[in-house]
N, C-alpha and C positions, 0 to 999 in steps of 0.2 A: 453825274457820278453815282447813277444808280447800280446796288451791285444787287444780282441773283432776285432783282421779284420784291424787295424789301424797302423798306423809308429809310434804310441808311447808307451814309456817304461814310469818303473818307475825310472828308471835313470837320465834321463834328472828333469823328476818332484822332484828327492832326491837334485839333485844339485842345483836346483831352487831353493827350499824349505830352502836349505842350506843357501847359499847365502843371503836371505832376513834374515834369521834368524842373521845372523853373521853382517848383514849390520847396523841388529836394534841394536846389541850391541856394536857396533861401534858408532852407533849415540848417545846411552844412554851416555857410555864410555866419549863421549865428551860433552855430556851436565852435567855431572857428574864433568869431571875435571875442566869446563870452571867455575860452579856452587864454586867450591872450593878456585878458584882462585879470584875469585871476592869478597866472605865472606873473604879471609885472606888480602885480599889489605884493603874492608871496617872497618875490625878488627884493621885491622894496623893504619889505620885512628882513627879510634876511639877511643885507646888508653884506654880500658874499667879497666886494673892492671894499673894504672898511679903511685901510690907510690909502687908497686910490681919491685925488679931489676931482670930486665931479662939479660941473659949471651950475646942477641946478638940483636941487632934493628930491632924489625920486618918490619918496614917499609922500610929499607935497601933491606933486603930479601927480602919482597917479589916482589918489584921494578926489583930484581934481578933475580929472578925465575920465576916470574909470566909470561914474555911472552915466554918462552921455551916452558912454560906447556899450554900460550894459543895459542901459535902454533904445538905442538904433539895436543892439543883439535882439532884446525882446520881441519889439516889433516886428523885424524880420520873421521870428521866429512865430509869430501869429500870423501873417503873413503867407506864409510858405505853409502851414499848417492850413488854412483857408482853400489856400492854391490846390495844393491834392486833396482837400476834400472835393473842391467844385471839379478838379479834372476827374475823378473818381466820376462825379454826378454825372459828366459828361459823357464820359464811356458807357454810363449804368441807361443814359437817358432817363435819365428821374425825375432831375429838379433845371427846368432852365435859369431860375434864378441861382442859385446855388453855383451853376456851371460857368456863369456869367460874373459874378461875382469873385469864384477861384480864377476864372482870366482874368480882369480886372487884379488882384492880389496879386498876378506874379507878373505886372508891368515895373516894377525893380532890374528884370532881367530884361529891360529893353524890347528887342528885334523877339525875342519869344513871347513873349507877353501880347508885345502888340498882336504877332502873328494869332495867336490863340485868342484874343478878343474879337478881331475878324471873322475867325473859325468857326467859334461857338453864334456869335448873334446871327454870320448868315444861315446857319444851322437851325434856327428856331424852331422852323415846321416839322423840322424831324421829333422833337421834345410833345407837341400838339399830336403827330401821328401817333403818339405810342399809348393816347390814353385811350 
Protein backbone atom coordinates (compact mmCIF):
# COMPACT_ATOMS: atom_id res chain seq x y z
CA UNK A 1 0.00 0.00 0.00
CA UNK A 2 2.74 2.18 -0.90
CA UNK A 3 1.55 5.62 -2.35
CA UNK A 4 3.82 7.97 -4.74
CA UNK A 5 7.72 7.16 -3.42
CA UNK A 6 6.81 7.59 0.46
CA UNK A 7 6.73 5.38 3.95
CA UNK A 8 3.14 6.07 4.02
CA UNK A 9 0.00 3.80 3.73
CA UNK A 10 -3.40 4.03 3.93
CA UNK A 11 -3.23 2.09 6.97
CA UNK A 12 -1.87 3.99 9.34
CA UNK A 13 -4.28 7.10 7.97
CA UNK A 14 -7.54 4.25 8.29
CA UNK A 15 -6.47 3.88 12.02
CA UNK A 16 -6.10 7.58 12.46
CA UNK A 17 -9.22 8.26 10.96
CA UNK A 18 -10.61 5.66 13.06
CA UNK A 19 -9.68 6.66 16.17
CA UNK A 20 -10.68 10.40 15.91
CA UNK A 21 -13.98 9.14 14.78
CA UNK A 22 -14.59 6.69 17.75
CA UNK A 23 -12.93 9.44 20.18
CA UNK A 24 -15.69 12.04 18.88
CA UNK A 25 -18.25 9.49 19.90
CA UNK A 26 -16.96 8.97 23.08
CA UNK A 27 -17.01 12.55 23.72
CA UNK A 28 -20.77 13.08 22.27
CA UNK A 29 -21.54 9.82 24.41
CA UNK A 30 -20.54 11.77 27.38
CA UNK A 31 -21.94 15.01 26.79
CA UNK A 32 -24.97 13.16 26.08
CA UNK A 33 -25.28 11.10 29.34
CA UNK A 34 -23.73 13.97 31.56
CA UNK A 35 -26.66 16.24 29.58
CA UNK A 36 -29.36 13.48 31.06
CA UNK A 37 -28.12 13.44 34.29
CA UNK A 38 -28.44 16.96 35.15
CA UNK A 39 -32.19 17.36 33.54
CA UNK A 40 -33.35 14.15 35.72
CA UNK A 41 -31.64 15.63 39.15
CA UNK A 42 -33.24 19.26 37.87
CA UNK A 43 -36.59 17.28 37.18
CA UNK A 44 -36.27 15.82 40.36
CA UNK A 45 -35.91 19.11 41.87
CA UNK A 46 -38.65 20.64 40.38
CA UNK A 47 -41.19 18.30 41.13
CA UNK A 48 -43.25 19.39 37.79
CA UNK A 49 -46.35 15.88 38.70
CA UNK A 50 -46.56 17.22 42.41
CA UNK A 51 -50.19 15.78 42.91
CA UNK A 52 -49.23 12.82 40.20
CA UNK A 53 -48.07 9.24 42.80
CA UNK A 54 -45.13 8.06 41.42
CA UNK A 55 -44.26 4.22 42.41
CA UNK A 56 -40.60 5.49 43.64
CA UNK A 57 -38.79 9.18 44.74
CA UNK A 58 -37.14 10.38 41.93
CA UNK A 59 -35.07 12.49 43.81
CA UNK A 60 -33.86 9.42 45.84
CA UNK A 61 -32.92 7.84 42.43
CA UNK A 62 -31.41 9.93 41.02
CA UNK A 63 -29.11 11.09 43.97
CA UNK A 64 -28.49 7.47 43.62
CA UNK A 65 -27.63 6.81 40.06
CA UNK A 66 -26.57 10.02 38.96
CA UNK A 67 -22.84 9.96 39.95
CA UNK A 68 -22.39 6.19 38.61
CA UNK A 69 -23.50 7.60 35.39
CA UNK A 70 -21.57 11.04 35.89
CA UNK A 71 -18.54 8.95 36.38
CA UNK A 72 -19.02 6.17 33.22
CA UNK A 73 -19.76 10.22 31.45
CA UNK A 74 -16.25 11.10 32.73
CA UNK A 75 -14.36 8.53 31.78
CA UNK A 76 -15.74 8.33 28.47
CA UNK A 77 -14.97 11.69 28.25
CA UNK A 78 -10.99 10.94 29.03
CA UNK A 79 -11.42 8.40 26.89
CA UNK A 80 -12.42 9.81 23.78
CA UNK A 81 -10.23 12.83 24.66
CA UNK A 82 -7.02 10.15 24.50
CA UNK A 83 -8.59 8.74 21.34
CA UNK A 84 -8.19 11.99 19.06
CA UNK A 85 -5.29 12.92 20.53
CA UNK A 86 -3.52 9.40 19.60
CA UNK A 87 -5.53 9.40 16.07
CA UNK A 88 -4.21 13.06 15.57
CA UNK A 89 -0.50 11.40 16.44
CA UNK A 90 -1.43 8.94 14.08
CA UNK A 91 -2.06 11.04 11.10
CA UNK A 92 1.00 13.65 12.30
CA UNK A 93 3.17 10.29 12.62
CA UNK A 94 4.70 11.65 15.77
CA UNK A 95 4.33 9.38 18.56
CA UNK A 96 3.55 5.59 18.09
CA UNK A 97 2.92 5.30 21.53
CA UNK A 98 0.51 7.89 21.73
CA UNK A 99 -1.29 6.58 18.47
CA UNK A 100 -1.34 3.12 20.00
CA UNK A 101 -2.67 4.13 23.03
CA UNK A 102 -5.71 6.73 21.32
CA UNK A 103 -6.54 3.17 19.48
CA UNK A 104 -6.60 1.14 22.41
CA UNK A 105 -8.98 4.36 24.10
CA UNK A 106 -11.69 4.03 21.58
CA UNK A 107 -12.05 0.14 21.94
CA UNK A 108 -15.71 1.30 23.72
CA UNK A 109 -16.65 1.74 20.06
CA UNK A 110 -16.15 -2.09 19.37
CA UNK A 111 -15.64 -2.95 15.48
CA UNK A 112 -13.71 0.71 15.14
CA UNK A 113 -11.57 0.50 17.90
CA UNK A 114 -10.52 -2.86 17.24
CA UNK A 115 -10.16 -1.90 13.44
CA UNK A 116 -7.82 0.95 14.34
CA UNK A 117 -5.63 -1.11 16.86
CA UNK A 118 -4.76 -3.42 13.91
CA UNK A 119 -4.10 -0.38 11.83
CA UNK A 120 -1.85 1.47 13.87
CA UNK A 121 0.53 -1.51 15.34
CA UNK A 122 0.87 -2.97 11.81
CA UNK A 123 1.73 0.45 10.85
CA UNK A 124 4.69 0.72 13.14
CA UNK A 125 7.63 1.04 10.73
CA UNK A 126 5.98 3.86 9.14
CA UNK A 127 6.38 5.85 12.83
CA UNK A 128 10.52 4.55 12.81
CA UNK A 129 10.76 5.84 8.96
CA UNK A 130 9.78 9.21 9.81
CA UNK A 131 12.77 9.81 12.22
Amino acid sequence: MESSGSHRSGLLTAGGILSIISGAFQVIGAGIATGLVVAAFIGSRLRPFEGMPLPWEWSERVIFVGPFWIGIAALGLILGIVAIAGGVAALRRRSFGLALAGAICSLPSAILGILAIIFVSVSKEEFEAEK
